[in-house]
N, C-alpha and C positions, 0 to 999 in steps of 0.2 A: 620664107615661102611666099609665094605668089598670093592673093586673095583676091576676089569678089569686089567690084570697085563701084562707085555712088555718084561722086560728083569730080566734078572739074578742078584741077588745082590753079593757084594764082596766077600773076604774070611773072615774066621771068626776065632777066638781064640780058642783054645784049652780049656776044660773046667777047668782043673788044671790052666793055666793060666788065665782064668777070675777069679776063687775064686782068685789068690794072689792079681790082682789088687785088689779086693772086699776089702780086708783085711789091705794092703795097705795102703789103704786110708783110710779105717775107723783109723787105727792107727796114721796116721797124723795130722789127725782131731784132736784126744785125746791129741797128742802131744803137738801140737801147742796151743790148751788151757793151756795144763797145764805150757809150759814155759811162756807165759803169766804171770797166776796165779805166776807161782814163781819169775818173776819179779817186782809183786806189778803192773803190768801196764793190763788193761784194752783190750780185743781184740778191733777194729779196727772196728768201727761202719760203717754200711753201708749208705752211703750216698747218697739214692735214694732221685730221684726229681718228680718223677712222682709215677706209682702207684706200691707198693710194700704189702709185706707180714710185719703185724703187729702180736702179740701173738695170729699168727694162724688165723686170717683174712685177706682179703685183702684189703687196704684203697687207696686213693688218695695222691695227695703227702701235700694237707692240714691234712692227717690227719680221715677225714673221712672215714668209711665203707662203699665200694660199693660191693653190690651185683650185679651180671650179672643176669639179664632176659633178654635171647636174642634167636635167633635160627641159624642153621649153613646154609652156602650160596656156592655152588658148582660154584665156579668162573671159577675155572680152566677147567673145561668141557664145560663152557657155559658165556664164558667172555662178548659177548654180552648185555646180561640180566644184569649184575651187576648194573650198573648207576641208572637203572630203580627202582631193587628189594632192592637195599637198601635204598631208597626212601619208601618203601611201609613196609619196614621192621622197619624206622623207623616209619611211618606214623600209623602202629597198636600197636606203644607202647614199642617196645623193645629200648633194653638203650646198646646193645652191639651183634654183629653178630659177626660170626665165618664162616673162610672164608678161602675154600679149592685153594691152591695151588700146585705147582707140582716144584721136581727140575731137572725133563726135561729127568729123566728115564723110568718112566711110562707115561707119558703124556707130551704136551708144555710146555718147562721150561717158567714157570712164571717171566719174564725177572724182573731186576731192576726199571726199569721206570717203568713197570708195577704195581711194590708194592706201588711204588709212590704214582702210581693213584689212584692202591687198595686205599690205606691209606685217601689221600684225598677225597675222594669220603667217606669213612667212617666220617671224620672228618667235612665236608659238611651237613652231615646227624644229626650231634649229637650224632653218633655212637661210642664204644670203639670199639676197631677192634682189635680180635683174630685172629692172622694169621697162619695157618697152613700146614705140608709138608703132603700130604696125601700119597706118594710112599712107606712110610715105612709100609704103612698096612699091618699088617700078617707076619712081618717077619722072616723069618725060616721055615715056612710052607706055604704061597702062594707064588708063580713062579713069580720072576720078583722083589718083594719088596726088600728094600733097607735099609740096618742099619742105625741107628742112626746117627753113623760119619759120612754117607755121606749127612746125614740130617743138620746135622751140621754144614758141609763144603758149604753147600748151603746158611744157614743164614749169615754166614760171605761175601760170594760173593754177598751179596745182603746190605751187612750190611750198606753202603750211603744213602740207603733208609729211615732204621731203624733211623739212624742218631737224635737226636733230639725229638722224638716222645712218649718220656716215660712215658710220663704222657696220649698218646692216644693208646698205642698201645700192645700188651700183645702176645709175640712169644710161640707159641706151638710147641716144636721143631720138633715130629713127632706123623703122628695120627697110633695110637691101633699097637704100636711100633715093637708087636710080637704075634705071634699068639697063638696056643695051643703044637707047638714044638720048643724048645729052648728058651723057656720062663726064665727059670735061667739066661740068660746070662743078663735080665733086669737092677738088679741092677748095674753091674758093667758098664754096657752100659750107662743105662743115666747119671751117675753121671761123665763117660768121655764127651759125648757130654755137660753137661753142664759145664766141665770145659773148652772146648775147645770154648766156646761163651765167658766164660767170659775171657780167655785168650786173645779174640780178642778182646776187650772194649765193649762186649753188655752187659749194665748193665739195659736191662728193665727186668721187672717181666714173667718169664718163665714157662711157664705150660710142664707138662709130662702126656704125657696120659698111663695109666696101661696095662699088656699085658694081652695074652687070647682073642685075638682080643677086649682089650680096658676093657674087663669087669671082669678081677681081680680074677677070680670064684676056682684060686688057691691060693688066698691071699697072691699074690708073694709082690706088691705093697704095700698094708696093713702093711707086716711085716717089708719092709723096707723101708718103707718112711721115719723114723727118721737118717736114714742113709745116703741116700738121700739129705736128704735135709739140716742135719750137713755139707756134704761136695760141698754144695754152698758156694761160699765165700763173696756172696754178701748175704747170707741169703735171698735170692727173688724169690721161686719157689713154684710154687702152682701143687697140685695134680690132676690130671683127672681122673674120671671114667664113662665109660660111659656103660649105664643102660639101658639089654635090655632081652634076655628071662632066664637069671640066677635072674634077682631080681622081682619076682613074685607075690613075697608075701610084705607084710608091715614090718611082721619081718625081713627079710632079706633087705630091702630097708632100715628102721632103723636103723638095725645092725651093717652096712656098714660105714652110715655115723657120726652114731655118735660114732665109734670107732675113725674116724680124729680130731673129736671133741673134745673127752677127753682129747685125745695124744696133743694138742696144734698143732695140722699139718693143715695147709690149703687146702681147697679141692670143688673141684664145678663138677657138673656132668655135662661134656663136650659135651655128646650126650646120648638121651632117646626118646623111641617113644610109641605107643601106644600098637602097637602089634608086632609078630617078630616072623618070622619062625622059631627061634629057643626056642619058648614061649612068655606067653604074660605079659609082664613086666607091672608093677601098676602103670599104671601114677597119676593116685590118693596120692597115698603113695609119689611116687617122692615129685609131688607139693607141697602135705601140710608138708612132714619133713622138708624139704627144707626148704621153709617161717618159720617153725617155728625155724632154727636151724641156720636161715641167710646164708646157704648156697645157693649159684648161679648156673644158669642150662641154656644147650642150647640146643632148639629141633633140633632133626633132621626129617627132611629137610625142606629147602624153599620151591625146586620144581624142577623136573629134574630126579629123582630114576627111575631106572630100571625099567621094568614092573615086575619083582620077586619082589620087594619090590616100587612098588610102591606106597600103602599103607600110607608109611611114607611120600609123600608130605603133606606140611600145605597148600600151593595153586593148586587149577590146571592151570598146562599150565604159571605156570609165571603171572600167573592174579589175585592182590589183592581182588578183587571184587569178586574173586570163591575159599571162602576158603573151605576147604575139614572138614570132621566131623573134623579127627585129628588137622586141623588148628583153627578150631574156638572153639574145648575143648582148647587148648593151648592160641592161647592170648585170649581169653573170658571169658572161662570158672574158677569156682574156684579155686585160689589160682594162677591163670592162670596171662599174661604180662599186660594184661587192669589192672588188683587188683593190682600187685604187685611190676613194674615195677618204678625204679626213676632214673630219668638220671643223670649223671656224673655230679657233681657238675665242673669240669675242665670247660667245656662250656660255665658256667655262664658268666666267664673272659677270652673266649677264641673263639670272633665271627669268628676271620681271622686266617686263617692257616698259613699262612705267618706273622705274625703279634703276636704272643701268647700274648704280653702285650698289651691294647686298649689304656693305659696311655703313651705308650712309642710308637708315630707314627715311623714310618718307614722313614727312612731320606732320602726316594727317594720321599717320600709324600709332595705334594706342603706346605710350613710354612705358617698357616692361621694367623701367626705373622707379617707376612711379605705384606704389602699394594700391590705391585706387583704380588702377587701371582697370576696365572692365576686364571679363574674361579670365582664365584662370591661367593659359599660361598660351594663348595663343588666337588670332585676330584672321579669318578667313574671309577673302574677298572673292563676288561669284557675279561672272558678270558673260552676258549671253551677249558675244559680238557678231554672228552673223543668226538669223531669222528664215527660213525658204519653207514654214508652214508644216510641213512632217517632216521636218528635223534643227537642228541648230547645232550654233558650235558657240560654247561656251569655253573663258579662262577662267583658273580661278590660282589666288594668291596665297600662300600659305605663308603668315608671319609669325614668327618666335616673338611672342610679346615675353619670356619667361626671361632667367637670369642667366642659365646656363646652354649652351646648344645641344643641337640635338644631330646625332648621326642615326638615322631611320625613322620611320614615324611611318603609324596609319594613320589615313584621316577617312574617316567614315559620317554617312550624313543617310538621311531620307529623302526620295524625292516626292513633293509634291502632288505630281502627277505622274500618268504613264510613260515618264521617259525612260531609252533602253540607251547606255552608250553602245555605242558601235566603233569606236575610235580614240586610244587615249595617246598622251603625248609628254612626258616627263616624272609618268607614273604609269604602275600597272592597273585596269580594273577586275574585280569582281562584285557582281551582282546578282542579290537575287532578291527577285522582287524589285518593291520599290527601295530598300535600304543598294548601298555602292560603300563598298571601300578601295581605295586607294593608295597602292602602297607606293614609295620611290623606286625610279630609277637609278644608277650608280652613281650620276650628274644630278641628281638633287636629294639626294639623301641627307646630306649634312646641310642643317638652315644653323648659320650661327646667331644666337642671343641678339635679338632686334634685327635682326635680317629677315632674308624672304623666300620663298622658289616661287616660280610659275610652272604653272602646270597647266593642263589645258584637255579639251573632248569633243568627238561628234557624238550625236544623238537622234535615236528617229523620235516621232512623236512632239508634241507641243510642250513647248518650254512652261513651264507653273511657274516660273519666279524662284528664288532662292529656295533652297533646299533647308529642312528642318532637323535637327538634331544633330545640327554637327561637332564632330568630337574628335580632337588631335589625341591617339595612343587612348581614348577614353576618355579625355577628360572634356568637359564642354568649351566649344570655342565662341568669341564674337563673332558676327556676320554683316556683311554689307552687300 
């Protein structure tokens, strides 16, 4: 979507010099296959661990197909909201958000710890987490956006964050990259920012969004996505289009995506709304080609749009409980996230963020091998990662320090102070008062012997620090 724009972008190449790089590299590409070929040897498999590009789908790093059903989330304008709205965003069914960011040209640079928190708060939820630079919007034609490379040069300064996460987390290097002038210069543009990622080691799964502000309606993107995306060298880049009053009709909504279909190209519609002052895009057509074609789609918006286009909120006002017509055709409705949503299998085996194996404890975690171990049969870690003053969002770990596992468990505590949850996520609450107990969800009921769940909450009121009296099934637990 279009935005609110600040400063000036860089200087730009000369069009004779973008076609050479264009050329270039296409020619390298060829090259370097064909010395290969004439060596008898094999190109140089990509050896992702998380989730990547399979013949033209995108899978997990088992192996399976995941489709995104998810919707996009304006962090960067309204950082506040986030803890909350991705609780609610996963709480109606989505299995992946997209989540606007900023590299501090147009709007607050979304600092590193911040992506962090992004991240974990994603990872908390059950969510894949699509991360996005929104400054490039329009570039070359709105005032103030920003190229590609400096879109790029932002993932790298951020890239500690990124660290690890590739199996959660999916970089969109810039959104709706260019607008409706200097749209050529697309190809040669992202195929540098995406060498200049993996030049730096980010080897997760990369999304490009198409220019024409995002919606391709010069099929600049279309024609050269094979090109594109030959000149990844990780082979790991997925296409965006995002679908809004150029695709109208069915035919056209069709047309589009099973053109990436044919071609072996990967491709998800990154943003789609109901209506659009620039025409009114078939969400109909989107949903059911989609489903039918496996390809993944994120609405826009959670909630936060301009009053020009306010329209496109799914909520009002940030409040799950008041979804807007477009919110409840979107996860309700046919073909919609209630029908057709399945979460990341990663999850299954992945309750602790800090922890990604449940078999393989953490060697800071008390040894329930060990008779001395503090604690009687269990070791709970409480830790408040986001702060906004009347409220917070805290994880917390529940570890099997005992011999044998466990399939259910209450864990009940005191709080401190006046906190109320208002929000839990891998457990259910009840409270009264200051005491809370906590019972599992179906997904972390069972913690085996030195393993772990994460669990996680919002809260209004002032965080006190660690809660007191906590006790797994009754019995007293360690705290950290």
């Amino acid at each position: 979507m279009r935005s609110p724009s600040r400063s000036s972008g860089p200087a730009v190449l000369r069009r004779d010099d973008r076609r050479r790089i264009t050329v270039v590299a296409a020619v390298l590409t060829l090259l370097t296959g064909s010395l290969f070929a004439f060596l008898g040897l094999s190109q140089p498999a990509h050896a992702a661990t998380g989730l990547r590009v399979s013949d033209g789908r995108i899978v997990e790093a088992g192996g399976n197909d995941f489709v995104m059903r998810g919707v996009n989330h304006p962090h960067s304008w309204y950082t506040h909201t986030t803890p909350q709205a991705l609780a609610d965003i996963k709480a109606l069914g989505s299995n992946t958000v997209r989540v606007v960011l900023s590299t501090g040209d147009r709007w607050e640079r979304t600092s590193e710890s911040e992506v962090v928190g992004v991240i974990d708060t994603c990872r908390a939820n059950r969510l894949i987490c699509v991360l996005e630079v929104h400054d490039t919007t329009g570039y070359g034609e709105q005032a103030g956006a920003v190229s590609l490379d400096r879109a790029a040069d932002y993932w790298v300064s951020v890239a500690g964050a990124l660290a690890g996460q590739e199996n959660h987390v999916i970089v969109n290097i810039g959104n709706e990259p260019h607008g409706n002038q200097g749209y050529e210069r697309w190809t040669a543009d992202t195929i540098g920012a995406i060498g200049k990622l993996r030049a730096a080691g980010l080897d997760h799964l990369l999304m490009v969004d198409g220019p024409n502000w995002g919606q391709d309606w010069t099929n600049t993107m279309r024609q050269n996505a094979a090109e594109v995306y030959a000149a990844d060298p990780s082979g790991n880049t997925v296409f965006s289009i995002h679908m809004y009053g150029v695709y109208e009709t069915p035919a056209a909504v069709s047309g589009y995506l099973n053109h990436f279909v044919d071609a072996g190209l990967p491709l998800v519609v990154g943003e789609f709304g109901h209506y659009h002052s620039d025409g009114d895009p078939d969400e109909d057509a989107i949903l059911a080609v989609s489903e039918q074609l496996g390809i993944g789609w994120l609405g826009w918006s959670w909630s936060g749009n301009s009053a020009e286009v306010g329209y496109l909120d799914l909520v009002n006002g940030f409040d799950s409980d008041s979804l807007t017509e477009w919110g409840e055709r979107l996860f309700n409705g046919p073909d919609g996230i209630a029908e057709t949503s399945r979460e990341a299998t990663v999850f299954n085996g992945d309750p602790d963020p800090t922890n990604p194996d449940p078999t393989n404890p953490d060697p800071t975690d008390p040894d329930p091998t060990d008779p001395t171990s503090p604690g009687s049969s269990c070791a709970v870690g409480y830790t408040v990662s986001h702060d906004w003053g009347a409220g917070f969002q805290a994880a917390v770990r529940i570890t099997n320090t005992g011999s044998t596992a466990l399939d259910g468990w209450a864990l009940s505590w005191t709080f401190a102070g006046d906190e109320r949850v208002q929000n839990a996520w891998g457990a259910r609450a009840d409270q009264t008062g200051r005491g809370l107990t906590l019972t599992p969800e179906p997904w972390t009921a069972a913690i085996p012997a030195g393993g772990h769940v994460e669990i996680g909450f919002t809260a209004t009121g002032a965080s006190a620090g660690t809660p007191g009296s906590v006790a797994l099934d009754g019995a007293g637990c360690t705290t950290a």
